[in-house]
Structure formats: C-alpha cells, structure tokens
C-alpha positions as CSV (number, residue, x, y, z in Angstrom):
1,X,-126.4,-24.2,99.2
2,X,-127.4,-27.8,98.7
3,X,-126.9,-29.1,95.4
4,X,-127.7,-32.4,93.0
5,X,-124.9,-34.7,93.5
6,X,-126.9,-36.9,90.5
7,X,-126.8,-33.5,88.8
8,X,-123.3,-32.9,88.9
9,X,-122.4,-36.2,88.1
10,X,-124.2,-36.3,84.9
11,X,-122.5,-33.2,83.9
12,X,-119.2,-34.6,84.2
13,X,-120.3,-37.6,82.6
14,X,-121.3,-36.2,79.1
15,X,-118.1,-34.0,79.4
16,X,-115.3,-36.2,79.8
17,X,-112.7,-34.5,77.2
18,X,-113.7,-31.4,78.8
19,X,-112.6,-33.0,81.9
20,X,-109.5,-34.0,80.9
21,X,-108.5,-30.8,79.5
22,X,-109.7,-28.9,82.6
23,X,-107.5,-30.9,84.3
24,X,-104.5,-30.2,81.9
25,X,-105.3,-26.6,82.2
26,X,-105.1,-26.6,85.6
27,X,-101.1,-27.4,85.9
28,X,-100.4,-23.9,83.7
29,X,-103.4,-21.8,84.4
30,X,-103.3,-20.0,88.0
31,X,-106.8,-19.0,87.8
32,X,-108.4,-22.7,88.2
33,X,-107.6,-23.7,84.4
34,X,-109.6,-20.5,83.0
35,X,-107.9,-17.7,80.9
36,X,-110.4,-15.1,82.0
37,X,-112.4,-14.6,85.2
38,X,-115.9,-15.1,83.8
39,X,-115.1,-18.5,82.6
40,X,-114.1,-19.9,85.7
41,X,-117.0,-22.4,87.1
42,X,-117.0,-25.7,89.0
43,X,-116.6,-28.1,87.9
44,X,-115.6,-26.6,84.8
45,X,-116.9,-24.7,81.4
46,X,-116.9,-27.0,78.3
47,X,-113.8,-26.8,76.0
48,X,-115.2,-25.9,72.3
49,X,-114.4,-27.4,69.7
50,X,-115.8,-25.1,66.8
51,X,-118.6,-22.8,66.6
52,X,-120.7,-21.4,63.8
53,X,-124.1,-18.8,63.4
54,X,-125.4,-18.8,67.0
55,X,-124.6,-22.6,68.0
56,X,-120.9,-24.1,69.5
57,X,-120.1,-27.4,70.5
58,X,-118.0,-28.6,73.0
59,X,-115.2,-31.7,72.7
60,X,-117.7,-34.2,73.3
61,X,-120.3,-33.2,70.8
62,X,-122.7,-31.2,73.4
63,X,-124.3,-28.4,71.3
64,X,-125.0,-24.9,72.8
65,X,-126.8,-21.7,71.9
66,X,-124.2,-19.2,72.7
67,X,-125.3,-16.0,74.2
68,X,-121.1,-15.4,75.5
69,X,-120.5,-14.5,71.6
70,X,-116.8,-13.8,72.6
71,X,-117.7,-11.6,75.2
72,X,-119.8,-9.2,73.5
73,X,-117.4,-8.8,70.3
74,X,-119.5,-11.1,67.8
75,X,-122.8,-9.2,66.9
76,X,-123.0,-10.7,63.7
77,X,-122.6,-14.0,65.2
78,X,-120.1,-16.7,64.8
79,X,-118.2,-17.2,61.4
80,X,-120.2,-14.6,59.3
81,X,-119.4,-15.2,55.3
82,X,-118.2,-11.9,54.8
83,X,-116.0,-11.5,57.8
84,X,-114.5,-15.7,57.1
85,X,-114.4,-14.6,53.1
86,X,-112.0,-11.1,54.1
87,X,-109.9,-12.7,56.4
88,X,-108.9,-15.5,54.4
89,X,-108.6,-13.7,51.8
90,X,-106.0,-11.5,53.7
91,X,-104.2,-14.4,55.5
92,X,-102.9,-15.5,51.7
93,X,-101.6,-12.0,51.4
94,X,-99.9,-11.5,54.6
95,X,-101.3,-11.3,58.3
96,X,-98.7,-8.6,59.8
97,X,-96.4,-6.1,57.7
98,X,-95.0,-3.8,59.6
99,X,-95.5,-1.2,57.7
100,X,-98.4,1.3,56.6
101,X,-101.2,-0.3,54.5
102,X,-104.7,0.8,53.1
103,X,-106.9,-1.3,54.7
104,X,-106.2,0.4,58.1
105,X,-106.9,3.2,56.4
106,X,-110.2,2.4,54.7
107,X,-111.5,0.7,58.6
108,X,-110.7,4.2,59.9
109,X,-112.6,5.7,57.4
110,X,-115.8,3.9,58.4
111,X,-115.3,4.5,61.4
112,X,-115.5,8.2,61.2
113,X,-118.7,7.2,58.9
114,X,-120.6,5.5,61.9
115,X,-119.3,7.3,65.2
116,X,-119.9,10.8,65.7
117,X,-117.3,13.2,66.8
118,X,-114.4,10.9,65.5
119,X,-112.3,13.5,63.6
120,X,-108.8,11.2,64.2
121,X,-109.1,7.4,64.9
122,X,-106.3,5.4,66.7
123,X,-106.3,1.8,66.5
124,X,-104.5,-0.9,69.1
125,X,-104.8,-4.7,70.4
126,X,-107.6,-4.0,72.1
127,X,-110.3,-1.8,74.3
128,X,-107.8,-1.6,77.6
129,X,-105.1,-0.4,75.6
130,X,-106.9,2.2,74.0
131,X,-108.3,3.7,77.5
132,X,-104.7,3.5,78.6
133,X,-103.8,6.1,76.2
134,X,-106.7,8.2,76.7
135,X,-105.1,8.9,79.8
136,X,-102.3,9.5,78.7
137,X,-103.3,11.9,76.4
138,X,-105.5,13.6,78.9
139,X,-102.6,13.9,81.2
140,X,-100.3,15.8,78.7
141,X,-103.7,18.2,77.7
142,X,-104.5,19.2,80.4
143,X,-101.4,18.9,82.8
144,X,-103.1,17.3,85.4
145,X,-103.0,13.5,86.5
146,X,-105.8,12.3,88.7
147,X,-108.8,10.1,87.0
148,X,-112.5,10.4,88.1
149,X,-114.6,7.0,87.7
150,X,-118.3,5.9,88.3
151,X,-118.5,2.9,90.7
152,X,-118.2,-0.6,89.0
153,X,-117.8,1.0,85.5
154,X,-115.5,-1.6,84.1
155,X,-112.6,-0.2,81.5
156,X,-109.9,-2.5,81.9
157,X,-107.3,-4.5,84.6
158,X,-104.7,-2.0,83.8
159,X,-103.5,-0.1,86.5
160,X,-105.8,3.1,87.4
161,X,-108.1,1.3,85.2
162,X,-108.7,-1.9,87.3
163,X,-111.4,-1.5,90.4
164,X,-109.5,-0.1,93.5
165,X,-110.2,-2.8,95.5
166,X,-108.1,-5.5,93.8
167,X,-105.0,-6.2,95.4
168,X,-101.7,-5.0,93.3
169,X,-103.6,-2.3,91.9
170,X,-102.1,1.3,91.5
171,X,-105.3,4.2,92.4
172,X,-102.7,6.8,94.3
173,X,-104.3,9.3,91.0
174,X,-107.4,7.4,91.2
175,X,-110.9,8.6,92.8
176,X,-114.0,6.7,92.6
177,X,-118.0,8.3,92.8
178,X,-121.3,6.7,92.7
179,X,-122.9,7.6,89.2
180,X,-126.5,9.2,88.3
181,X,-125.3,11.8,91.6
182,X,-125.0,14.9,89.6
183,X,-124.2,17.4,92.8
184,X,-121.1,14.5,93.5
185,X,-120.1,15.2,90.8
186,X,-119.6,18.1,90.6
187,X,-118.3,19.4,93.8
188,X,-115.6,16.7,92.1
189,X,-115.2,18.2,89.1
190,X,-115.0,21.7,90.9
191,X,-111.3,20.6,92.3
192,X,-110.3,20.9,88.4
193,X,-107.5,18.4,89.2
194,X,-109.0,15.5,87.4
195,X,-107.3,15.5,84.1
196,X,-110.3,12.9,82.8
197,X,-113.3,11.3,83.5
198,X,-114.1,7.5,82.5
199,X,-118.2,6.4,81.9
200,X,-119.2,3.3,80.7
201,X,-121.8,3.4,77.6
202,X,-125.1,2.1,79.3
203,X,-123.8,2.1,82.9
204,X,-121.6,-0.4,85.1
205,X,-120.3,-3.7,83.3
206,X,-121.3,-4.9,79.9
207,X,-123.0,-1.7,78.5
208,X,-125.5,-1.4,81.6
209,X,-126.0,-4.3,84.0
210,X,-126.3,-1.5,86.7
211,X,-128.1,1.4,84.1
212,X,-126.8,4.5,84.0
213,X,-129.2,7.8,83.8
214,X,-129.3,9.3,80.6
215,X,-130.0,12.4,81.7
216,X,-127.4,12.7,84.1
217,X,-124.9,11.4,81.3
218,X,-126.0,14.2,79.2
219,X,-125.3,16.9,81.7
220,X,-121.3,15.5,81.7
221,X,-120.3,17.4,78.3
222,X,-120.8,20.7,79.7
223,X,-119.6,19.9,83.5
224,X,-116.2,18.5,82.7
225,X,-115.8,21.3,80.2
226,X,-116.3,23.7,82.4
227,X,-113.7,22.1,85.1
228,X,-111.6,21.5,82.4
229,X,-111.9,17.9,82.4
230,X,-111.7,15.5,79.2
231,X,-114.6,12.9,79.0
232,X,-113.8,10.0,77.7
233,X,-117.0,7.6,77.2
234,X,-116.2,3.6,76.7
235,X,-118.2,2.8,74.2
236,X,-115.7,-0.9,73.7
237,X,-119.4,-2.9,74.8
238,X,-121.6,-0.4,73.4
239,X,-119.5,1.0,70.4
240,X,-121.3,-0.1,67.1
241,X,-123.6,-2.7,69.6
242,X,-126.1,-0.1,71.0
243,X,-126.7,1.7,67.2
244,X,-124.0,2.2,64.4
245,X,-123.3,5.8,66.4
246,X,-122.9,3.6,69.4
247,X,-124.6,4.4,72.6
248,X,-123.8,7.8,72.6
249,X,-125.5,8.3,69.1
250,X,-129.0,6.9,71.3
251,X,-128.9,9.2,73.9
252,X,-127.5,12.5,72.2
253,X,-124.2,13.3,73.6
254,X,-120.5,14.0,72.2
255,X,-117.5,12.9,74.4
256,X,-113.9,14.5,73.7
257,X,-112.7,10.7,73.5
258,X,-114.2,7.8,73.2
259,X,-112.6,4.3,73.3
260,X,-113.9,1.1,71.1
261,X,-113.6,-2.7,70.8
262,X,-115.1,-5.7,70.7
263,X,-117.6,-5.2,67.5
264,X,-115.0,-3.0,65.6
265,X,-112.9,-6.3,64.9
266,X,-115.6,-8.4,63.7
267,X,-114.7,-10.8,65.9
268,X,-110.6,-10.5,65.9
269,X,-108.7,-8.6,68.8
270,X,-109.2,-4.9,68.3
271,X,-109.6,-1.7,69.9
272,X,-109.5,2.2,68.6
273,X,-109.6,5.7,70.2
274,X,-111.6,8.8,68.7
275,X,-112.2,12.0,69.4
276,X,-110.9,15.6,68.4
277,X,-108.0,16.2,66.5
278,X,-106.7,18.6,69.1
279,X,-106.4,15.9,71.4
280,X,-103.7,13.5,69.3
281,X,-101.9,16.5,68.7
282,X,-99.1,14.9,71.3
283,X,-98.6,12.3,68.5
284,X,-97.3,14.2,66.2
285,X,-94.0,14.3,65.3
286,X,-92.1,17.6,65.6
287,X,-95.3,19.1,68.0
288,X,-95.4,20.9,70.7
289,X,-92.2,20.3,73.2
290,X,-92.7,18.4,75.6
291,X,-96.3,17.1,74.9
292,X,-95.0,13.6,72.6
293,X,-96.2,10.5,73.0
294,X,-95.2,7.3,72.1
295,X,-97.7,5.1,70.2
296,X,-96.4,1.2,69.9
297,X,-98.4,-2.0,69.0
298,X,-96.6,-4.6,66.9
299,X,-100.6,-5.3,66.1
300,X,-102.1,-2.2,65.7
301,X,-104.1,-2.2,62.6
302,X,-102.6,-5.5,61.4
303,X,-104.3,-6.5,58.4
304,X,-105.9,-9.5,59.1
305,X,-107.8,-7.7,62.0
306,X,-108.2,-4.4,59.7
307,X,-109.7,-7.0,56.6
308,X,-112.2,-8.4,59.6
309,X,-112.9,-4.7,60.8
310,X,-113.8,-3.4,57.7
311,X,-115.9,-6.7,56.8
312,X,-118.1,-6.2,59.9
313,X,-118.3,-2.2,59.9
314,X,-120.0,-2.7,56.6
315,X,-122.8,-5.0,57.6
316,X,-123.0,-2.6,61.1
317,X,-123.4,0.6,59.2
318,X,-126.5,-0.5,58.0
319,X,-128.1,-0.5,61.5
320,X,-130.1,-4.2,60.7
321,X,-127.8,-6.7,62.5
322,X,-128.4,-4.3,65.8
323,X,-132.5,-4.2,65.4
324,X,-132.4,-8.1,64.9
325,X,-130.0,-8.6,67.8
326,X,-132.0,-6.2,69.9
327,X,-135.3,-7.7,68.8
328,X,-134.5,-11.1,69.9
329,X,-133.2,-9.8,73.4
330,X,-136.6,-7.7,73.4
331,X,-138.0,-11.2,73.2
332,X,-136.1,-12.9,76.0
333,X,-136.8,-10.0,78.5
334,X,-140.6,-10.6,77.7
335,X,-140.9,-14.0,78.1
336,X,-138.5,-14.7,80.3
337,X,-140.0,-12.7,82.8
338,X,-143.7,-14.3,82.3
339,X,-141.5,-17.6,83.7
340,X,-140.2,-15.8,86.5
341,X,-143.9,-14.5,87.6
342,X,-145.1,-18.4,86.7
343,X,-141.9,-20.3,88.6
344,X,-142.8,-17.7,91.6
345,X,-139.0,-16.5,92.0
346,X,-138.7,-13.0,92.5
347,X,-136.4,-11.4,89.9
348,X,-136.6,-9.8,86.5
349,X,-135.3,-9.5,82.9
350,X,-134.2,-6.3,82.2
351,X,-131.9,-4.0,79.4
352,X,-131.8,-2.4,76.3
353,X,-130.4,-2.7,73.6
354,X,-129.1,-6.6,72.9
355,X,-127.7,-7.5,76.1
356,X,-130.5,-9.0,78.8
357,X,-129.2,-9.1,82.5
358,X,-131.1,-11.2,84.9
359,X,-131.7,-10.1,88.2
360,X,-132.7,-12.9,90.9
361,X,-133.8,-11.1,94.3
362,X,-136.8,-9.0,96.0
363,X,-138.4,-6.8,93.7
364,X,-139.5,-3.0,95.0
365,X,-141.8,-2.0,92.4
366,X,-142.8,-3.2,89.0
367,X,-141.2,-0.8,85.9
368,X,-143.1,0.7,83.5
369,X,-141.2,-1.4,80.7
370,X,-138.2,-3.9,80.9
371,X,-135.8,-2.1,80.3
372,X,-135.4,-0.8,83.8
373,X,-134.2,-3.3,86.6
374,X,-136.8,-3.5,89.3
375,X,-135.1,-2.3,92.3
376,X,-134.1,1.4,94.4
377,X,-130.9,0.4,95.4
378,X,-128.8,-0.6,92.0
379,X,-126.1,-2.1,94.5
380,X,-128.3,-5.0,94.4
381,X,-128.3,-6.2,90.8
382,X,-124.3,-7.0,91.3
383,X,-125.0,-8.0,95.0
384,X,-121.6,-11.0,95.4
385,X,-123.6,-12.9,97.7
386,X,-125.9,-14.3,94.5
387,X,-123.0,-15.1,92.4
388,X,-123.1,-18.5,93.8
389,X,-127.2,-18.8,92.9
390,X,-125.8,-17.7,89.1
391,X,-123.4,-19.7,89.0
392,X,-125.4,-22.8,89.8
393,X,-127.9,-21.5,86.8
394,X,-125.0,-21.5,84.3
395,X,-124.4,-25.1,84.9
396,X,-128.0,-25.8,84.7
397,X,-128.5,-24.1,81.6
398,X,-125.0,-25.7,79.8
399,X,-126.9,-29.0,80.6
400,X,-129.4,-28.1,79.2
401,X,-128.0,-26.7,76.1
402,X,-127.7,-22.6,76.8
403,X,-124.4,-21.0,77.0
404,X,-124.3,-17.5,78.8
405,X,-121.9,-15.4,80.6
406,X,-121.6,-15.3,84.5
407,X,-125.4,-16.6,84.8
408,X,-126.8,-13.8,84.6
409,X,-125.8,-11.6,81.5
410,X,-127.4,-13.0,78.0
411,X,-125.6,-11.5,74.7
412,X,-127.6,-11.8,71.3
413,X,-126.6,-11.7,68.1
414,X,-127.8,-10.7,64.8
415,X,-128.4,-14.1,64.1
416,X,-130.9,-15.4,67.1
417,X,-133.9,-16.7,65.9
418,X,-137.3,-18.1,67.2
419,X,-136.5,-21.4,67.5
420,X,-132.7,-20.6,69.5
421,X,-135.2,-18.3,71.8
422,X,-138.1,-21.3,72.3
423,X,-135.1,-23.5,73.5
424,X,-133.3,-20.6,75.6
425,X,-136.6,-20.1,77.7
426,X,-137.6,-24.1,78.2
427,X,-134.2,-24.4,79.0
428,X,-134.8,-21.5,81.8
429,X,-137.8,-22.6,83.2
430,X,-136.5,-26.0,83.6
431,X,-133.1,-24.9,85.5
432,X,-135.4,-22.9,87.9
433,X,-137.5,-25.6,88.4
434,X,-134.9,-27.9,89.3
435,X,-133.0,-25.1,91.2
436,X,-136.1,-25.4,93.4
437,X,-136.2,-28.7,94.2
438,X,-132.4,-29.3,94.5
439,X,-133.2,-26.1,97.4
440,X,-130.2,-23.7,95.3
441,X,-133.1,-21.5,94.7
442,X,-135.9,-20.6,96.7
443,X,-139.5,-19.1,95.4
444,X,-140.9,-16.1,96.3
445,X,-142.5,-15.7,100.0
C-alpha cells in the first residue's frame, strides 16, 4: 500500500505529547503501547486528555467527534449531568463497602423494569465475566459441558469464550457453526450434549457488523429447548442500546439467559446476568447437593458503579436517548453512502439501530434499505485483508477531526447532532479523496 510520507509526518507533528507517551507506553505495554486490540494503530492513537458530550481532545489540544464512546458503553455520551451528579455524589459517601447496600438493589430493580424475562439479575465487573458464569450455570443445569457458538460472535477473551483460533485458547468443549444455517443447527443441537448456546444480539461483533437473521434467531427458543440446550443471548452491545428491552425486545424473542454491559453502567465497568429464577438456583445457599456455585467479585454492584447504573437506566427507560442515537446513525448511513456513489468506491453504509459499519469492497446487489450490507457472502464485510485500507481511514479521519473504532465501525450517541454529522461526512469524503490520490484506496472499475 503506498502511503503519504507528508501525511504521516504532519500527523506526528501536531501530536507530539501523544508521541511521547506512545513511546512511554511502549516499555510496559506488550501489545505496541495499547491496552486493548482496537486501539492499536501506527503510528499511534492520540492520548486524551478529557472528554465531554460527543467531543474529546487529545494532549495536544486536537479536538475529535468521538464515535469510539468507550466502546459502545456511553449512549448517553460523555459526562452526562445526571450520571457526573450520582457518582459524585456517591464517591463522598464511599466507593466500595463490602457489604449489601440498596442501590444495587434499586439498579436490579430497573433492570427487571426494562429487560424482559429477567426474573433474577446478577451483577459483576463486566460483560466477560458474566458469560463466564452463564456457563457455568448451564453446566451444573443441565449436566453437560460442551458450548455451541456462531462464527465470529464475539463474547469475551476468556477461555471457551475467546475465538478458537487464538493461540493459548482452551475449545476441547468448544464447537463453532456458521449462523443464519438453521438445518446446522440443528443436526447440532440434536447431539443434546451442548449444555448452552451463545448468540450475539444483532449478529457477529458489535451488535451486527456481520447481521444475523431474525428469523432464524427466533426459531432458537424452541430448538434448544427441545435438545435441552440453555440459550444464552449477549445482549452486553445490544442490551439497553438496540431499545430499552434490548435487541431481543425488537425482534420478539426470550432467551433463558442473557448477559449485559456496557450501557448498564452508564459509562463505569459493569456487567449483569438475567434470566429465570430456576437457573440461579445453584447459588443458593443450602440448595440442591452438589449443584453450588461460587459467586465472587470484590466489585460486583460497588456503589459508585450501581449510583452510575441507576443514573443512566433512568434516562434509557424512556427509549429517547436510543431514537436520537439511532436517528443520527440513520443519518450517516444515508449520506454517507451518497459519498461513496459520488467518490466512485465501491462499498456501503450499513446497520440498525446506532451503530453504522462501513463496508469498502465489490458490491453484489443494491439492498432494499441500509440496513442490510450489500454482499452474498457475509465473510466479506470482516474480510482481514482490508484491515490495512481501514486502518489507513482511521488515521485520515483523526486528522481530520473524527474519531472511530477500527475504521470501519461508527458508534452514536444520544447526543450527535447536525453539525458533529456535517463535519463526520466532510471529514469522510475528504480521507477518500486523499486515500485516492495517495493510491491506499482505489475507485470503482
């Protein structure tokens, strides 16, 4: 790929704290000075400094519209009143007790408001943790121990969690199936040895960067209950993002489990497991022999994350901050698709909800609406070999003032408005156009 030199220079230039910090973080951080694999970029991401509404800014004053909003967990945006008011209004009264308090009890409570089916809530550190135990619960139910997945649905880096294919990773109990295949999935589910099945809310990665059928996803409940098999949905992207019900409130179905995060902490570290109360019975003390389980988390429920939690379920029960967020993303998908069509580079805009994943490659048919990626073969949208192409985007557009997540993945918030999107998309069309001339990008045949 042949790049700007001037280009990169000039980046580096206007960045130099970022630089030097990059630089630091590189003697403790193994994975190229970044703390999570989709912020590592060459040169480098800029360090932040503070953030607020939409907008962050990096050490050396560089401003950004953020659509990374902590990795899908800040719907209402960045330092909402509320959420700043009831956690420092907690932090004078104590951040972790180590004991029982009511605010954990009064997030649970909305929680059971806003997701259906969640007749006994479990809180923990985050959404990994809390697929963790879904396993384990499903193990002790049903007496089985072999997990069934969709390809690329992503719940975690846990072992039997983590994709198959990285190295150190334990999958001996561990089998992997393309989704929207019903017949697959059955003649897997027939075994009745899987003691659960894992779906993503929306599909593979980030609530549906690869979609997921609806249709097949509503013929799961009845399938795995008829092998016997717990479904547990991941809703940690989708949960409270998609609709106040989450994603399986949209599309009509009712998983025995479902796991949460992200948007349930208002922006703090947080994750919950819901579902039947039959299912927790193993927590119980004095239950059955021989089906207890341990539950540990020196932060479950702490209260500074339960006082943020309980700030943001209130303002997500309402259902407004997701229409606004989605509205704005509605808004990207549109336009930014008229530049694609005008820039002649084959691609396309495409989700629902208030995540917009771009898709840079040939284009088999044209979709009755944008919500539907433009391609037969769904492999494609996550195809590695264009990583590099969005990588070099994400640069372009941090130059230009746009923040996003790998290059290709745009996250709104409630808070978006017309002018953030006006600057988004002549920031877009710009980077393609110099992506063209640089040669990183090349336009349509």
């Amino acid at each position: 790929m042949r790049v700007n030199n001037k280009f990169d220079q000039i980046y580096r230039e206007e960045r130099p704290q970022s630089a030097a910090w990059h630089k630091r973080a590189q003697k403790v951080f193994a994975s190229n000075g970044a703390t999570h694999f989709a912020r590592i970029l060459d040169p480098y991401r800029p360090y932040i400094a503070h953030a607020d509404g939409v907008k962050k800014w990096d050490l050396d004053g560089n401003e950004y519209i953020d659509y990374v909003l902590g990795h899908g967990a800040l719907l209402l945006g960045h330092n909402h009143r509320d959420v700043v008011e009831a956690v420092q209004e907690q932090v004078a009264k104590g951040v972790l007790y180590g004991e029982n308090h009511t605010l954990e009890v009064e997030w649970a409570d909305l929680v059971q408001e806003m997701v259906p089916g969640a007749e006994r809530v479990l809180f923990f550190p985050c959404g990994n943790e809390a697929n963790m135990m879904a396993v384990r619960l499903a193990r002790v139910f049903t007496g089985r121990t072999k997990i069934l997945r969709f390809e690329k649905h992503y719940h975690g880096w846990s072992d039997e969690l983590a994709s198959p294919a990285e190295s150190g990773v334990n999958h001996d109990h561990v089998v992997v199936i393309p989704q929207n295949d019903p017949k697959r999935l059955e003649e897997e589910l027939a075994k009745e040895e899987y003691a659960v099945l894992f779906t993503e809310g929306g599909g593979a990665f980030l609530g549906g960067r690869t979609p997921i059928d609806p249709d097949f996803v509503r013929q799961i409940p009845d399938l795995a209950r008829k092998h016997g098999t717990l479904w547990v949905l991941d809703e940690v992207v989708t949960g409270f993002r998609a609709a106040p019900g989450g994603w399986q409130s949209v599309i009509g179905v009712k998983p025995d489990l479902t796991s949460l995060g992200k948007c349930i902490g208002g922006g703090l570290s947080a994750g919950a497991l819901v579902g039947r109360p039959e299912l927790f019975e193993p927590l119980r003390p004095g239950g059955v022999p021989g089906w207890q389980v341990m539950h540990g988390g020196t932060w479950n429920a702490n209260p500074l994350t339960a006082a943020a939690g309980i700030a943001a379920c209130r303002l997500l029960k309402t259902g407004e901050p997701q229409q606004k967020a989605a509205d704005a993303a509605a808004t990207l998908r549109r336009e930014g698709n008229k530049i694609l069509k005008d820039q002649g580079v084959s691609g396309a805009f495409y989700g629902k909800s208030s995540i917009a994943y771009l898709y840079l490659g040939p284009v088999d048919f044209e979709p009755a609406d944008d919500t539907m990626p433009p391609v037969k073969d769904l492999a494609r949208l996550t195809d590695p070999n264009m990583q590099p192409v969005f990588n070099r985007l994400l640069l372009h557009l941090l130059q230009r003032g746009v923040a996003n997540l790998i290059g290709s993945v745009f996250i709104f918030s409630a808070l978006h408005k017309e002018e953030d999107l006006n600057k988004t998309l002549r920031a877009f069309n710009e980077s393609l156009r110099a992506m063209k001339e640089e040669g990183s990008l090349k336009a349509a045949d």
